[in-house]
C-alpha positions as CSV (number, residue, x, y, z in Angstrom):
1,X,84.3,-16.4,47.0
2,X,80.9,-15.1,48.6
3,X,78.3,-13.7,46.0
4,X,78.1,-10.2,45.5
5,X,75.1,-8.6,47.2
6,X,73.1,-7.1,43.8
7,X,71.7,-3.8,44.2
8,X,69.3,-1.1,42.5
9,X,69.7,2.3,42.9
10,X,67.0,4.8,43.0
11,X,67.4,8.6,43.0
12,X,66.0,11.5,40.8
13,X,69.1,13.6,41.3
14,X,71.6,11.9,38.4
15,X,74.7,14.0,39.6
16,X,73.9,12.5,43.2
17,X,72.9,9.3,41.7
18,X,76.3,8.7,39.4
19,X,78.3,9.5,42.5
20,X,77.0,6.7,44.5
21,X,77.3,4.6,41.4
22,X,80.6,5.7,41.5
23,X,81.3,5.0,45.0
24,X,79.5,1.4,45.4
25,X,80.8,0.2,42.3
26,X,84.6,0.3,43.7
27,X,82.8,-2.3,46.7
28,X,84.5,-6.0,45.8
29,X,81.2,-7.3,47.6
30,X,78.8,-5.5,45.8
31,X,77.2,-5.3,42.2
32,X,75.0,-2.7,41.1
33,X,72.2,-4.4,38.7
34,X,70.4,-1.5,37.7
35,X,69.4,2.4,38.6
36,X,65.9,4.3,38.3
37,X,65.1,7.8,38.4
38,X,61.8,7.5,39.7
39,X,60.1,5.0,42.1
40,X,58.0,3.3,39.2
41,X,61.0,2.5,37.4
42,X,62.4,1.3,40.8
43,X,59.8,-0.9,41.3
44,X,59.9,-2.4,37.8
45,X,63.4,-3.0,38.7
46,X,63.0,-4.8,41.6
47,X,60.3,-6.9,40.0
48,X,62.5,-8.1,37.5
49,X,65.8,-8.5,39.0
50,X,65.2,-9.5,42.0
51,X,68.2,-8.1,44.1
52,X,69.4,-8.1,47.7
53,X,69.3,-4.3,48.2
54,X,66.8,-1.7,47.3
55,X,68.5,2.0,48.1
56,X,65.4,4.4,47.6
57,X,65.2,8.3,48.2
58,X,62.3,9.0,49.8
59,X,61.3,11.7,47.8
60,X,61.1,10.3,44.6
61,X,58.9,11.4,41.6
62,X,55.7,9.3,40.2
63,X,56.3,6.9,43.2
64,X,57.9,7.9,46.4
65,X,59.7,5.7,48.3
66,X,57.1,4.9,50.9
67,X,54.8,3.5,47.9
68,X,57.7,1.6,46.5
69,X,58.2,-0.1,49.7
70,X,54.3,-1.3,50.9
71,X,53.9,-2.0,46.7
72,X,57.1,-4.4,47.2
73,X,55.2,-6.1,50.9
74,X,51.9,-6.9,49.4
75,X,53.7,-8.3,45.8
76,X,56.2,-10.3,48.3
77,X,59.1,-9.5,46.7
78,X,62.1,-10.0,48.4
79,X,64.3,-7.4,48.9
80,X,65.5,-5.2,52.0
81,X,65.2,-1.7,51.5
82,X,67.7,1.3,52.7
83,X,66.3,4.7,53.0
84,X,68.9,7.3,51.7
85,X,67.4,10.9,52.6
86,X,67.6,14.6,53.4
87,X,64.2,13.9,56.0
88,X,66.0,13.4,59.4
89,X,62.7,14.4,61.2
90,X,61.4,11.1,64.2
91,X,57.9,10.9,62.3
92,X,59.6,10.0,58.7
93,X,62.1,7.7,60.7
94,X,59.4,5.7,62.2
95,X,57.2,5.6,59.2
96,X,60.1,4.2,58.1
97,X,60.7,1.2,60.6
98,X,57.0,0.6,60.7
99,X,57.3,-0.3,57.2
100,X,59.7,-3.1,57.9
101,X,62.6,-0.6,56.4
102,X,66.1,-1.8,57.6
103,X,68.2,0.9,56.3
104,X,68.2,4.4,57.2
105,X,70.9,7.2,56.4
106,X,71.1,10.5,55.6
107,X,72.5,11.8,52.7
108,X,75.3,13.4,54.4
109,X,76.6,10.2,55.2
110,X,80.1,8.8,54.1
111,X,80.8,6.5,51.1
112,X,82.1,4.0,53.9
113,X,79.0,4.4,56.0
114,X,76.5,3.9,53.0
115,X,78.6,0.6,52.4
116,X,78.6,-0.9,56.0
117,X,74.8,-0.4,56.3
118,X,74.5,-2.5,53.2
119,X,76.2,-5.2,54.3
120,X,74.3,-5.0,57.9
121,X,71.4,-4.9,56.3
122,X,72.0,-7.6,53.9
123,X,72.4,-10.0,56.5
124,X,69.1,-9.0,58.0
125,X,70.5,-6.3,60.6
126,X,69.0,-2.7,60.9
127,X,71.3,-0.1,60.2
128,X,70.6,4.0,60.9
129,X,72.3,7.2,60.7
130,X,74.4,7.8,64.4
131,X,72.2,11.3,64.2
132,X,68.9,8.8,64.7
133,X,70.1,6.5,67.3
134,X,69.1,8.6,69.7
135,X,65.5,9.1,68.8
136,X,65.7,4.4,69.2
137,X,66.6,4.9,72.6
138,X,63.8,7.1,73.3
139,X,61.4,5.0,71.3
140,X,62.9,2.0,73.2
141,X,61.9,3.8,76.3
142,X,58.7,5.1,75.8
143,X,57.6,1.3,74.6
144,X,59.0,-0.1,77.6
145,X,57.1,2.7,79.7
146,X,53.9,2.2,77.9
147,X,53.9,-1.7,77.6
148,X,53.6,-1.7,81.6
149,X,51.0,0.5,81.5
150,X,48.9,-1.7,78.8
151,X,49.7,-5.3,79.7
152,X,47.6,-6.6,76.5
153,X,49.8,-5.2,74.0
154,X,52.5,-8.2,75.2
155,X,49.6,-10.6,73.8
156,X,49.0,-9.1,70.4
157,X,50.4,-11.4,67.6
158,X,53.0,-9.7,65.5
159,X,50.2,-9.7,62.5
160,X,47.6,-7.4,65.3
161,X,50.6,-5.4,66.0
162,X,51.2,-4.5,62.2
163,X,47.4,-4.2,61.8
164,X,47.3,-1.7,64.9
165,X,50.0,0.2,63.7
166,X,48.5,0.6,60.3
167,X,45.2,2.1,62.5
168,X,47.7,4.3,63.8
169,X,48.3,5.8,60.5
170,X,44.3,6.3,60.2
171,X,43.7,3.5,57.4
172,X,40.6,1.8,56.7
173,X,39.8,-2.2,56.9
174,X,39.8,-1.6,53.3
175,X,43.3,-0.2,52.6
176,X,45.1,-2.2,55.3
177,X,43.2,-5.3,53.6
178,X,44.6,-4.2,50.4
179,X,47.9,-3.4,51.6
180,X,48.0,-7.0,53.2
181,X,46.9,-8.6,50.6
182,X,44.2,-10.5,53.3
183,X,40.6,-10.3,53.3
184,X,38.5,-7.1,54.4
185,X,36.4,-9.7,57.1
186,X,40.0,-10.7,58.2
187,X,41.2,-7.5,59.2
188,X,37.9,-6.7,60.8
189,X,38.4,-10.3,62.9
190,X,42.0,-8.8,63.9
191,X,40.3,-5.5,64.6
192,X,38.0,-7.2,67.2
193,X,41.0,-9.6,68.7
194,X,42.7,-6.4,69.0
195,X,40.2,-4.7,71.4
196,X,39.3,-7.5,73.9
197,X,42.9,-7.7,74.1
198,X,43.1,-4.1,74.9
199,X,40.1,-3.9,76.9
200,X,39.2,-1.1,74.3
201,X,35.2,-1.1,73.6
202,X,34.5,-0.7,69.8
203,X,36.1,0.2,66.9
204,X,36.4,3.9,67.0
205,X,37.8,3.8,70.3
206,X,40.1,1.5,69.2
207,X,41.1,4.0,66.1
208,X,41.3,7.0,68.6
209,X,44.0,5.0,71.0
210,X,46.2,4.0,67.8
211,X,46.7,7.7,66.7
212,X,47.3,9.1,70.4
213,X,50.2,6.0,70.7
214,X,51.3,6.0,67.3
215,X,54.4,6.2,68.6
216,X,54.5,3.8,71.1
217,X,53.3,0.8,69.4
């Protein structure tokens, strides 16, 4: 028999929260290891246990689910993380993907729906709302677009990509070290890489360029 894919719950609404307790916990496949009602507790959880599947709303008290999920990347815990959410705005949505989230549904989504994105997500497939996929096929086509139109961001290393996008989201060399868990002088090195690669002179210039295409790289 396959293992059960173990799963913590985290929501600050407890009538919303016991019906998706409710609902998973009729799943053969899955087992629900513990719920939180806030993202500290969440994140206490997930140190501990150690499970397959973190589903986190967004908006949750002391710790929202953003925090929860770049606390999770710099302690290298291993766990993919749904997004279950009343935001269907495109800025959340990519926040969202740039943080390596796989999972993303809105709340309105069925019990059977919450299920199959677990299980795609599980075995390392992204999984979104049908209401989002359209905003991926524009993102798709603006990357496309904008990749022939700056050749050099085809060499950047996946690390200078995550370190760009991170300069997209106005962060110093200091946060993005700490949220790395790499040196400052490292992420200043990637900083430099980064703009002879992109032909971009200086460090402000290169700052200015990741906010305009935020959403494009």
């Amino acid at each position: 028999m396959d293992e059960r894919i173990r799963v913590v719950i985290a929501e600050d609404h407890p009538f919303f929260r016991e019906g998706m307790r409710l609902a998973l916990g009729k799943a053969e496949t899955l087992d629900i290891v513990a719920e939180a009602s806030d993202g500290l507790a969440a994140l206490e959880h997930l140190r501990s246990l150690r499970p397959a599947i973190a589903i986190l709303d967004i908006s949750l008290p002391r710790m929202n689910g953003f925090d929860v999920v770049r606390a999770i990347r710099q302690e290298q815990i291993p766990v993919e993380i749904v997004f279950l959410t009343r935001h269907d705005d495109e800025e959340m949505f990519e926040a969202a993907l740039q943080l390596g989230v796989k999972g993303y549904l809105l709340k309105d989504c069925t019990d059977t729906e919450l299920l199959r994105c677990i299980t795609a997500v599980s075995s390392g497939q992204h999984y979104a709302s049908p209401s989002m996929t359209s905003y991926l096929v524009r993102k798709t086509q603006r990357i496309e677009h904008f990749a022939e139109q700056v050749p050099g961001l085809g060499q950047l290393t996946p690390h200078e990509r995550t370190i760009l996008r991170l300069i997209a989201q106005e962060k110093s060399s200091k946060e993005i070290a700490r949220e790395l868990g790499i040196a400052r002088k490292t992420v200043d090195s990637h900083r430099s890489n980064i703009c002879r690669k992109l032909e971009i002179a200086g460090q402000h210039a290169l700052t200015r360029f990741a906010a305009r295409h935020r959403l494009e790289i």
